[in-house]
C-alpha positions, -999 to 999 in steps of 0.1 A, spaced: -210 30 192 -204 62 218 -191 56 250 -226 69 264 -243 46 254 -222 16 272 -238 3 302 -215 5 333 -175 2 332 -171 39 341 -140 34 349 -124 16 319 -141 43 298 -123 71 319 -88 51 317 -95 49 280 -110 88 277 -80 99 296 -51 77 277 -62 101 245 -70 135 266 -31 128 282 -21 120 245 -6 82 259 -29 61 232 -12 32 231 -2 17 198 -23 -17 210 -45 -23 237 -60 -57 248 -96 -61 265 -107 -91 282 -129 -110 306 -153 -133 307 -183 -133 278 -213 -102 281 -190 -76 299 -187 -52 271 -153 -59 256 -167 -57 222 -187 -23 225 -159 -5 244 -132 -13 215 -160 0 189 -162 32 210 -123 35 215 -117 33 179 -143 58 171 -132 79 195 -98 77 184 -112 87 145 -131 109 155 -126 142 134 -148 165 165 -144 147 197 -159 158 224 -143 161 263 -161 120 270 -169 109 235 -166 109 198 -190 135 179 -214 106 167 -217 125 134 -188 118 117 -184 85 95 -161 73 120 
């Protein structure tokens, strides 16, 4: 799952994006809200972001088996 292809929540994902560009990843982080808002899809990307062996500026490579 890449960030681009998330519907919405352009902010979270720049929060997210920026906590690994400023190199302050925390060692946890905890999404919620209510059912259908993306919680799922956003951790997929943040952990593939966060594996990613080429990242790019706003998201993982999409290549990689991460």
């Amino acid at each position: 799952m890449l960030f681009k292809e998330i519907i919405g929540q352009q902010e979270l994902k720049q929060k997210l994006l920026g906590l690994v560009r400023d190199d302050r990843t925390p060692h946890a982080l905890m999404l919620f809200g209510p059912p259908g808002t993306g919680k799922l899809p956003l951790a997929i990307a943040m952990a593939q972001y966060l594996a990613c062996n080429d990242r790019q500026d706003n998201d993982s490579c999409g290549l990689c088996p991460s």
